[in-house]
C-alpha angles and dihedrals in degrees: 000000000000096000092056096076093051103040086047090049089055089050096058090038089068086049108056081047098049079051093056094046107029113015101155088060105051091045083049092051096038099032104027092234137092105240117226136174122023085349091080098062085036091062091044088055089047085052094049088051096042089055086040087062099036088059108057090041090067090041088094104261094071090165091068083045083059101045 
């Protein structure tokens, strides 16, 4: 069960990048709509958060990445 956090935290990881580079995309492949307007810079902020917490996840204490 050790390898679930990491592997998760990878996972999310891709995604708060794909949200800073693409995020039309993404909001076109999870919500089934293109975002426009202030969602754009709203999805970029969620991307940068998303990497935030990917990353100290895989620091080596992932359950204060957690908490």
């Amino acid at each position: 069960m050790k390898w679930v956090l990491p592997v998760v935290a990878v996972a999310e990881g891709a995604t708060g990048l794909a949200l800073i580079i693409l995020p039309s995309l993404v909001g076109r492949l999870l919500l089934g709509e293109e975002l426009i307007g202030i969602a754009v810079p709203v999805a970029r902020v969620a991307g940068i958060a998303l990497n935030a917490l990917a990353l100290v996840c895989l620091s080596g204490v992932p359950l204060l990445g957690m908490l």
